[in-house]
C-alpha positions as CSV (number, residue, x, y, z in Angstrom):
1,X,-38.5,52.9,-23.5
2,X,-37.2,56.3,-22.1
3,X,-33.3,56.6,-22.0
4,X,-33.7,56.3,-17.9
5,X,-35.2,53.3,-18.3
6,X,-32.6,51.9,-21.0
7,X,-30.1,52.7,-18.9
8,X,-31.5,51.0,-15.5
9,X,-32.0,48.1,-17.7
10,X,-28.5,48.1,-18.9
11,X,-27.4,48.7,-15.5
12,X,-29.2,45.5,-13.8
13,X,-27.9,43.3,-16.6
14,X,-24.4,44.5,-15.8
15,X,-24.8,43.8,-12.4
16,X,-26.4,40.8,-13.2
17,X,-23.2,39.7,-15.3
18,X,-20.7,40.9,-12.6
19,X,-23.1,38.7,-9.9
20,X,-22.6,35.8,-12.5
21,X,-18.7,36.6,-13.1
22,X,-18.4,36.4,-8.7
23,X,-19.6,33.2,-8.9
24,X,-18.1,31.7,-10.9
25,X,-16.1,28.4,-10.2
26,X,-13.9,27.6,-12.5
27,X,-14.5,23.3,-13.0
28,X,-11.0,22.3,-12.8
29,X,-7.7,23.5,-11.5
30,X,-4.3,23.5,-12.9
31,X,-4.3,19.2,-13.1
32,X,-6.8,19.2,-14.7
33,X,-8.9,17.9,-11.6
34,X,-12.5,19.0,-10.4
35,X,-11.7,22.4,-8.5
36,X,-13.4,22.4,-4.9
37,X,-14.9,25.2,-5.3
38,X,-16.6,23.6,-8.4
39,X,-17.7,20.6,-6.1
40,X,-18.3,22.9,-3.2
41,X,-21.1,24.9,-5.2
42,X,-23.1,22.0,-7.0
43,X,-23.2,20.2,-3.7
44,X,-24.6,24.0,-2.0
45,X,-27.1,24.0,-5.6
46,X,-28.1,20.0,-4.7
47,X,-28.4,20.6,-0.8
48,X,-30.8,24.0,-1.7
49,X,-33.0,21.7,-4.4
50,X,-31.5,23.5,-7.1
51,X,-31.5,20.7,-9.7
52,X,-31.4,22.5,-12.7
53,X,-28.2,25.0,-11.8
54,X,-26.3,21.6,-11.1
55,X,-27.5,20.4,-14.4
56,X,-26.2,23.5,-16.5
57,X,-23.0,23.3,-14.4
58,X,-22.3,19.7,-15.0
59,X,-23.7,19.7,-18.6
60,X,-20.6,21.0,-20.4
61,X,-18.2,18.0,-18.3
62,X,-16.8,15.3,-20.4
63,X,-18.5,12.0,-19.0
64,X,-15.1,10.9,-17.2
65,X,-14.7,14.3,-15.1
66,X,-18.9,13.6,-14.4
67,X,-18.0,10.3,-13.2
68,X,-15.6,11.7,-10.9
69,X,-17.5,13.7,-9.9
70,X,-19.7,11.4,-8.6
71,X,-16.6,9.7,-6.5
72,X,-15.4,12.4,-4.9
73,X,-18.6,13.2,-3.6
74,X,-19.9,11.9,-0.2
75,X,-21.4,8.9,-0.6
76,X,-24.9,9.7,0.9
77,X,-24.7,12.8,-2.1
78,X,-24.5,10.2,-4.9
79,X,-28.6,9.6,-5.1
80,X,-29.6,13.1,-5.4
81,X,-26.6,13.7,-7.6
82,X,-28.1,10.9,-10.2
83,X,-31.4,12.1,-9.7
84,X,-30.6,15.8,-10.5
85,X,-28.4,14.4,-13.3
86,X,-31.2,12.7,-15.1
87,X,-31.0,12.9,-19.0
88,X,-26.9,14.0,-18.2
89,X,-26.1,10.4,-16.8
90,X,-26.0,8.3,-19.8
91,X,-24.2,4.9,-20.4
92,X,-20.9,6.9,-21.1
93,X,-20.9,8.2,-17.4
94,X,-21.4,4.8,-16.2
95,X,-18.5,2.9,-17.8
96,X,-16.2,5.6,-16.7
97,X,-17.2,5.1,-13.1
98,X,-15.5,3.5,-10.4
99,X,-17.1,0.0,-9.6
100,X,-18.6,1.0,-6.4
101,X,-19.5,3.7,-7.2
102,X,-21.3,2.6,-10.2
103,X,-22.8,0.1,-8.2
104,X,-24.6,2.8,-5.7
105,X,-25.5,5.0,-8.6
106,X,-27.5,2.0,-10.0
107,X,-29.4,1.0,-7.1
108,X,-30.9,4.1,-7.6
109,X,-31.9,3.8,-10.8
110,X,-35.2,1.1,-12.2
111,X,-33.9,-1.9,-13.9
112,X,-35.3,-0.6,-17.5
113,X,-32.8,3.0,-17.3
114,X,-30.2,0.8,-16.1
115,X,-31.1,-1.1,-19.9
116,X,-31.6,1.8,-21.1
117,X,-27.8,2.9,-20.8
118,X,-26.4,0.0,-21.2
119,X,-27.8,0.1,-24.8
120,X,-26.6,2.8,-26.1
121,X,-23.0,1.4,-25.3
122,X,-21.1,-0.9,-27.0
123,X,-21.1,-4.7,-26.1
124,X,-18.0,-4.6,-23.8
125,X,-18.9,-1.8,-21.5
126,X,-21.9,-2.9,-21.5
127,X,-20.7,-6.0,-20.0
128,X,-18.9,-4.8,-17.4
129,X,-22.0,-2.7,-16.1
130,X,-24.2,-5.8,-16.0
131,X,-22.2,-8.0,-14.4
132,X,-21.3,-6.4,-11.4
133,X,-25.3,-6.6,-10.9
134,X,-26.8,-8.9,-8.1
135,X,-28.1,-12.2,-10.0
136,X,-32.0,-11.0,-9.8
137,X,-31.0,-7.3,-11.1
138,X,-29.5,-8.4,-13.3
139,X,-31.9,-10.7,-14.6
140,X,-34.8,-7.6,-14.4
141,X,-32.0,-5.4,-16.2
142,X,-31.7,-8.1,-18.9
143,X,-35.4,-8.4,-19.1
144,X,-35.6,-4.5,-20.2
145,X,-33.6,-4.8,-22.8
146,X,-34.1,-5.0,-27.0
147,X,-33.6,-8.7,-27.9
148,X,-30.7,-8.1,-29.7
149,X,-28.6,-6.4,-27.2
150,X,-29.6,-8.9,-24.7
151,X,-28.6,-11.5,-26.6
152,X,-24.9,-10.3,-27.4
153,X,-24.3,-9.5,-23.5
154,X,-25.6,-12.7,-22.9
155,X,-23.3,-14.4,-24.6
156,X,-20.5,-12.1,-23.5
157,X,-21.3,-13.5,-19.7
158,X,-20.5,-16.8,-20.8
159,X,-17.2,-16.1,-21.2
160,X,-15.1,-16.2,-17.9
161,X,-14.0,-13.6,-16.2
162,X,-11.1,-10.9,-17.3
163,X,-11.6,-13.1,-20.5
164,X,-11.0,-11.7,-24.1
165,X,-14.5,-12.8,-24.5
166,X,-15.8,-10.4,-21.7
167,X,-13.7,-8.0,-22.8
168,X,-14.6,-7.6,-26.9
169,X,-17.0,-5.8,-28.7
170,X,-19.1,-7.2,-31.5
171,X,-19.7,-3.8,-33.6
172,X,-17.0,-4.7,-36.1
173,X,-16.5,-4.3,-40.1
174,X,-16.2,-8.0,-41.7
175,X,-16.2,-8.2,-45.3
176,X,-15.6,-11.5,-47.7
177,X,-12.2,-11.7,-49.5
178,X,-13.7,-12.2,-52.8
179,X,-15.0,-8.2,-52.9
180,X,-13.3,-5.1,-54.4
181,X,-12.6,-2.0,-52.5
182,X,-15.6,-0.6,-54.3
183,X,-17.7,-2.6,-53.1
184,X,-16.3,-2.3,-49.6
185,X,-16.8,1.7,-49.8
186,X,-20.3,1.0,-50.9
187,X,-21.5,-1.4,-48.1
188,X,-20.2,1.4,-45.8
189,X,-21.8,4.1,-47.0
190,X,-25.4,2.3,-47.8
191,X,-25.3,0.4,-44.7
192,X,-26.6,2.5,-42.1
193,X,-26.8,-0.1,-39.3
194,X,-23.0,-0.7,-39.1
195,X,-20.8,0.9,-36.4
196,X,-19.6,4.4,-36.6
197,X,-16.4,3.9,-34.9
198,X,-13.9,1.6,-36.2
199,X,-10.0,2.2,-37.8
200,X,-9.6,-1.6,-39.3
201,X,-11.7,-3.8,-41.8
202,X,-11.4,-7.6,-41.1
203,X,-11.6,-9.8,-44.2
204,X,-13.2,-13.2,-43.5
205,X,-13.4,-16.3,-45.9
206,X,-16.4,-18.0,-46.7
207,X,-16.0,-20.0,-42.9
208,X,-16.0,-16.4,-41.4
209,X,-12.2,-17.2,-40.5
210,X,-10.4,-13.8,-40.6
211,X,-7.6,-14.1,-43.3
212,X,-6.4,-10.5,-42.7
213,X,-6.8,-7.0,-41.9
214,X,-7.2,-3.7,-44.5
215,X,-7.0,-0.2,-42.2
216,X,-9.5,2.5,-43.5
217,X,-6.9,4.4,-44.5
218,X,-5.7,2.2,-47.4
219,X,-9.2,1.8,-48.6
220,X,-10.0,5.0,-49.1
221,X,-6.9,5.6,-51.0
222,X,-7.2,2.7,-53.0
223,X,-9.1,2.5,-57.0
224,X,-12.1,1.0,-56.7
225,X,-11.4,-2.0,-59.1
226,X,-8.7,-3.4,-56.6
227,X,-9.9,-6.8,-54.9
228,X,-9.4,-5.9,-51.3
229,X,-7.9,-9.3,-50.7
230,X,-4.8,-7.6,-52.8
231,X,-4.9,-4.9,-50.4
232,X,-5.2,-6.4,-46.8
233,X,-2.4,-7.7,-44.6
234,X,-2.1,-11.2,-44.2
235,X,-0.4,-11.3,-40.6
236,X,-2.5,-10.3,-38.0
237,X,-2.9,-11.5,-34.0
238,X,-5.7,-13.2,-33.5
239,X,-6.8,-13.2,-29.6
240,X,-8.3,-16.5,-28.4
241,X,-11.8,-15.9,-26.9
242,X,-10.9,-17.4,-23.5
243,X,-7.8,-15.5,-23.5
244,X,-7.1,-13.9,-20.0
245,X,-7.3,-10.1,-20.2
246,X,-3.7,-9.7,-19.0
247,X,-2.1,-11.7,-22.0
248,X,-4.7,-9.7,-23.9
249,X,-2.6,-6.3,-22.8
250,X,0.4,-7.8,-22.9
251,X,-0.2,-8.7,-26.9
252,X,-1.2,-5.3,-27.8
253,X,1.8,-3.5,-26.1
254,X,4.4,-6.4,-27.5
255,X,2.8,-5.8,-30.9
256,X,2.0,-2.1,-31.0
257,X,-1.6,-3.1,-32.0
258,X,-4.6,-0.8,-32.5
259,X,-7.6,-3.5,-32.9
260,X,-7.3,-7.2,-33.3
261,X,-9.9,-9.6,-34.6
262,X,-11.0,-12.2,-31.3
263,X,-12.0,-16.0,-32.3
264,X,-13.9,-18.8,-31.0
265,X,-12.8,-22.2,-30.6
266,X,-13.7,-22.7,-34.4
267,X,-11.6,-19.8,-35.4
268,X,-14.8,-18.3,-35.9
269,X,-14.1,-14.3,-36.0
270,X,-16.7,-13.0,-32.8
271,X,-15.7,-10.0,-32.0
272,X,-12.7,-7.2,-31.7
273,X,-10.5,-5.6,-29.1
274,X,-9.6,-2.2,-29.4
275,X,-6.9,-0.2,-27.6
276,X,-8.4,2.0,-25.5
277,X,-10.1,-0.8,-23.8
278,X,-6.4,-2.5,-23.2
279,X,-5.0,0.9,-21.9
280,X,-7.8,0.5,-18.5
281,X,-6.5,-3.1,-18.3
282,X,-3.1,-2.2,-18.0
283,X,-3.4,0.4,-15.7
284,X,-5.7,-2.1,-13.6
285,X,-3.5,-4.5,-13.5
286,X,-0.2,-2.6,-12.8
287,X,-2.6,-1.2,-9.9
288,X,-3.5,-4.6,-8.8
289,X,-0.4,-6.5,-8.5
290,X,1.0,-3.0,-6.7
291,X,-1.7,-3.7,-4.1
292,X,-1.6,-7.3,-3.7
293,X,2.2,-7.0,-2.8
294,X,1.2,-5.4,0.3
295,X,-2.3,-7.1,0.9
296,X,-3.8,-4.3,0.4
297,X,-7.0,-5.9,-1.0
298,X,-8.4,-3.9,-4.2
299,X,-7.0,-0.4,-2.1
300,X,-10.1,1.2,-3.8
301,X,-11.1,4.3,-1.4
302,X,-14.6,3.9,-2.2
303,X,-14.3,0.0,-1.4
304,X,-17.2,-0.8,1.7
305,X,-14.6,-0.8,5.0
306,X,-16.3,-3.6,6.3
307,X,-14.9,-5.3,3.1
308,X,-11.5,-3.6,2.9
309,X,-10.9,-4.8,6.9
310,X,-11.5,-7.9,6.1
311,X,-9.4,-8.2,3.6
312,X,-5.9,-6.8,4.9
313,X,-7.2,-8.2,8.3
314,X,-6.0,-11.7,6.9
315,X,-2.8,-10.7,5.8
316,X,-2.0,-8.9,8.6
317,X,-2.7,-12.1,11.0
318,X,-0.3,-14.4,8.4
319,X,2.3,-11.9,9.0
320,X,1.4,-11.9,12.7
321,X,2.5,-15.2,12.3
322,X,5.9,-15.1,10.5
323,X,6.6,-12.7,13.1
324,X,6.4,-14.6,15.8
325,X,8.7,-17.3,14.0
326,X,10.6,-14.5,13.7
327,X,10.7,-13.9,17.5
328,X,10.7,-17.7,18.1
329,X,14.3,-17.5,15.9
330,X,15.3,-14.6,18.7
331,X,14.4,-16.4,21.6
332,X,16.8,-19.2,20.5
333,X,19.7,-16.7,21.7
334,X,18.0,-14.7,24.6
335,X,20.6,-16.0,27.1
336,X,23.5,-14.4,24.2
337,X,21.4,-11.6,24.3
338,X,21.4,-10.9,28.0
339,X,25.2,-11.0,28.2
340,X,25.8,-9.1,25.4
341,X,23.1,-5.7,24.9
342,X,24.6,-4.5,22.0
343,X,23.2,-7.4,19.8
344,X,19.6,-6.2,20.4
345,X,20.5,-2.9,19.4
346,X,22.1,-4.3,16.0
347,X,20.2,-7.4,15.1
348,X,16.7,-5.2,13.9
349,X,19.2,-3.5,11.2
350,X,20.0,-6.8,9.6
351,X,16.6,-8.3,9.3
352,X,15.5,-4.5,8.0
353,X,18.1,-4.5,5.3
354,X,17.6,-7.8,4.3
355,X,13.7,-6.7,4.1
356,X,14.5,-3.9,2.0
357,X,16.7,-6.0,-0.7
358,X,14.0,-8.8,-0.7
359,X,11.1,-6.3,-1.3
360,X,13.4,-4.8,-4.2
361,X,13.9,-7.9,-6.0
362,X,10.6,-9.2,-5.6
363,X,9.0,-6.3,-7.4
364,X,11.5,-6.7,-10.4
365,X,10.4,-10.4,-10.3
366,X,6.8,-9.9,-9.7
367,X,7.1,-6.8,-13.1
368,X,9.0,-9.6,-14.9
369,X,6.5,-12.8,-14.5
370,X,3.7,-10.5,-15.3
371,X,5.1,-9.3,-18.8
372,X,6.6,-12.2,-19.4
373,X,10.0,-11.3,-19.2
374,X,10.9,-14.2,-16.8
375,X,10.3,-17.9,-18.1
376,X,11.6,-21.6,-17.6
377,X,14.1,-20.8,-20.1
378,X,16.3,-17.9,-17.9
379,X,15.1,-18.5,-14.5
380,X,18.5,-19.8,-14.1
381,X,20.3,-16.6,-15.5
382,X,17.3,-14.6,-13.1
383,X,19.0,-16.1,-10.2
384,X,22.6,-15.8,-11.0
385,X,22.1,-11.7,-11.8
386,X,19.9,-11.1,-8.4
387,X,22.7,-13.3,-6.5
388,X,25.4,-11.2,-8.4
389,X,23.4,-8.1,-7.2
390,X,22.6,-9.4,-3.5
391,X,26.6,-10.2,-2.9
392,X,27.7,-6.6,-4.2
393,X,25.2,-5.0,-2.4
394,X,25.6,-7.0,0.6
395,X,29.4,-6.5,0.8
396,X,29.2,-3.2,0.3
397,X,26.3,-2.3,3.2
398,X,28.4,-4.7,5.4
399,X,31.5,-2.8,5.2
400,X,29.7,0.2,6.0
401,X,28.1,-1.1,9.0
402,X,31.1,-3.0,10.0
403,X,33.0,0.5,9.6
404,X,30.1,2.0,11.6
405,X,30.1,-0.7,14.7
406,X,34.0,-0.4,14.7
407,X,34.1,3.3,15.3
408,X,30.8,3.8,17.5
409,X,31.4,0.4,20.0
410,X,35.0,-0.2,19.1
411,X,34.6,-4.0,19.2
412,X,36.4,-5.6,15.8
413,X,34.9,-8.7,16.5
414,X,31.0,-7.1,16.7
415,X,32.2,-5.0,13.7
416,X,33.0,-8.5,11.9
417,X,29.7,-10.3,12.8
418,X,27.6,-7.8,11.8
419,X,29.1,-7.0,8.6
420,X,29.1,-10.9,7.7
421,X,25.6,-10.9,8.8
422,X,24.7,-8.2,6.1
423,X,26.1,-10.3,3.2
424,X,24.1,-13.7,4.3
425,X,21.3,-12.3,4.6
426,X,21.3,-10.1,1.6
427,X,22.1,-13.7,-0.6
428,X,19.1,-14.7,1.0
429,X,17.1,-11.9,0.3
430,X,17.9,-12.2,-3.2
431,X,17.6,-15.6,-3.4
432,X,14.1,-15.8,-1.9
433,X,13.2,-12.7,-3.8
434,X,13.4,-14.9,-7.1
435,X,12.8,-18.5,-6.2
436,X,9.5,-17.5,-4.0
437,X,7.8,-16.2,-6.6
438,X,8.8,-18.2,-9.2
439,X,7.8,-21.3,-7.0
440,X,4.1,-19.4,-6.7
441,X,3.9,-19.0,-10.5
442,X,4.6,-22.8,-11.1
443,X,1.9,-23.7,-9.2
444,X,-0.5,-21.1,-10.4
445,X,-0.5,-18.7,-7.4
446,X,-0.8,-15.5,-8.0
447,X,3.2,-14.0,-6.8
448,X,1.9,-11.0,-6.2
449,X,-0.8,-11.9,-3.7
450,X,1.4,-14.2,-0.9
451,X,4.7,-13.7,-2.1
452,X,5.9,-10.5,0.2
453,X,4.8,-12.3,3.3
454,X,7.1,-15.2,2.7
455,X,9.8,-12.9,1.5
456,X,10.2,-11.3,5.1
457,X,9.4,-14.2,7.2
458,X,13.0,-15.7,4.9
459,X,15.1,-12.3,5.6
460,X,13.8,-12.0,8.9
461,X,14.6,-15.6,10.6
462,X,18.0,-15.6,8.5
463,X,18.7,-11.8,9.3
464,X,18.4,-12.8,13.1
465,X,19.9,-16.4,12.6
466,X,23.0,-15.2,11.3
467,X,23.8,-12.3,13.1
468,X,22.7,-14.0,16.5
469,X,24.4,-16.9,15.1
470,X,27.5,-16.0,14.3
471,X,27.8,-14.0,17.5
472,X,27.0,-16.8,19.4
473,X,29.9,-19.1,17.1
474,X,32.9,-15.8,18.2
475,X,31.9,-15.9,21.6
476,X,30.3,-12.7,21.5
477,X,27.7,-13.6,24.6
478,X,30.5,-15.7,26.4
């Protein structure tokens, strides 16, 4: 090659490197979410039929930030997306997607890729792709799948819902109490069928009852002649199989616990739970009872609206309900009313308080039942601090609005009213915000799903009563 043509060559590679360096999209911005521009350009590569520049842009993606990618893209987007994705969207991607989402992705696929991917996951992700599936998909997905694997999930879908059972995975390290830690380290290393990922070895007596726990850590620091019985903790948490996945969490963070050993009714050891898995419960659930306080439904943006209508549609109409007992309570006084203007103006900013001082003490209660702060033994002392709290507060925001009436109306007696008013209702805003969802609990109701409703319907009718009420007893519409 002549030196012209060396350096034409070099030329068009540099410009073909600066081309490359224009385009560039860096894939996330300083969150650490998907840039726009990142999303912008593999939509521009899907829409031209470019599937294998969306494939090398997506390829280096972690398999959460390719799930999200797959929900914030249109939803019409998602098939060709999958489809240009093939060999990239493995059963990784899948359990990190949103449930709808998921749920799309897999209609596109055939029943025996959707087994596929669910086999190369382990038993409790696995799970919770499957049974979102329609009964006869999921019957075809089963179908596809090795014997073994579609034995284990199952079983898994035997277990109720949110249960430990659904929830645990059954690739776990069981060894008999009678061995040494030599022979541990040498089933480990000559087994090549055993899980890869794992932090704790359970130790199980001849019943295959767990009697304790070794971590990998002290056996590969312990001699080999040790019996690992002399080795392994005795105490351990065992979760129930049928367990609900909220006590579930709520073990792990009282217990600061990595894995722990799940049972069957026989004390059987089944299957583990590991931590990572607990950290997407709690964050569901925090989410969960968040949304149900203000009937929002699942508040999932990729939820179907016909769905998410029909779910806040029903809450909505209940509190279309408590507020016309609200305005019943109102047209008890309309004839005070029409004498005396001013106690239309005030009233809406004694039921509003008394809202806002319900809503707070609700969410502490709510917070509390679901950890399991709050039980029968100091519901009592519950009440006595929120009343405590409800009076002080109460007095306080009365004198301030009495202070407030007084100088803007100059009426002492409307300044009186209004202030007692403030306190009554905030006593009943912190009673109700305490005894209505304790109530709920008792009879195994979720307080998180009605309680909010009730809350206002109390602090509105009494934040009307009262003030109207005690205007009505000092002669206010006289």
């Amino acid at each position: 090659m002549s030196e012209a043509e060396e350096e034409g060559a070099g030329g068009a590679a540099l410009a073909e490197a600066e081309d490359a360096l224009e385009s560039y999209e860096p894939s996330h911005d300083e969150d650490n979410r998907l840039a726009s521009g990142f999303v912008d350009s593999i939509l521009d590569c899907l829409d031209a039929g470019n599937a294998e520049r969306v494939r090398e842009m997506v390829a280096p993606l972690h398999p959460a930030d390719i799930a999200d990618l797959f929900e914030i893209v249109p939803g019409e987007r998602r098939g060709p997306l999958a489809h240009a994705l093939s060999g990239l969207l493995d059963g990784d991607v899948l359990a990190e997607m949103n449930d709808w989402v998921r749920d799309e992705v897999i209609d596109e696929l055939e029943p025996h890729e959707v087994a596929s991917l669910a086999g190369e996951l382990d038993t409790d992700d696995a799970v919770a792709i499957i049974e979102e599936l329609d009964a006869d998909d999921r019957r075809e997905v089963l179908r596809a799948m090795e014997p073994e694997d579609r034995a284990a999930i199952e079983e898994a879908l035997s277990y109720p819902e949110e249960s430990a059972g659904r929830l645990m995975q059954r690739d776990l390290i069981a060894v008999p109490e009678h061995w040494t830690v030599g022979d541990v380290l040498d089933y480990l290393r000559s087994n090549e069928d055993l899980t890869t990922d794992f932090w704790e070895i359970f130790v199980v007596d001849e019943r295959h009852h767990p009697v304790g726990t070794c971590k990998l850590s002290w056996v590969m620091r312990t001699p080999r002649g040790v019996a690992i019985a002399d080795v392994m903790q005795r105490e351990q948490t065992l979760i129930p199989v049928e367990m609900d996945q909220e006590e579930v969490a709520l073990r792990f963070q009282k217990y600061a616990l990595i894995s722990a050993a799940v049972v069957d009714p026989a004390g059987r050891l089944v299957g583990m739970i590991t931590v990572d898995d607990v950290v997407h419960i709690i964050s569901e659930e925090a989410g969960e009872d968040i949304l149900r306080l203000s009937g929002a439904g699942d508040g999932d943006i990729n939820e179907p609206i016909r769905l998410t209508v029909r779910t806040r549609i029903f809450w909505l109409v209940v509190n279309l309900g408590t507020a016309m007992l609200a305005a019943s309570v109102v047209g008890l006084f309309q004839g005070e009313i029409g004498k005396f203007a001013l106690l239309a103006v005030l009233m809406p900013i004694v039921s509003g308080m008394g809202g806002n001082a319900g809503t707070q003490t609700l969410a502490v209660v709510v917070r509390a039942l679901a950890t399991n702060q709050l039980t029968s033994s100091n519901t009592q002392r519950m009440i006595l601090r929120e009343l405590t709290i409800a009076a002080a507060n109460g007095a306080m925001l009365g004198m301030m609005i009495g202070a407030g009436t007084l100088l803007f109306f100059g009426n002492v007696t409307l300044a009186l009213v209004i202030a007692l008013a403030m306190v009554i209702n905030n006593l009943v805003a912190g009673l109700s915000g305490v005894l209505i969802p304790v109530t709920l609990d008792r009879y195994d109701i979720d307080p998180a799903v009605s309680s909010a409703v009730f809350v206002t319907m109390m602090t509105d009718c009494m934040g009307f009563f009262s003030f109207l009420g005690l205007a009505t007893l000092f002669g206010l519409g006289g």
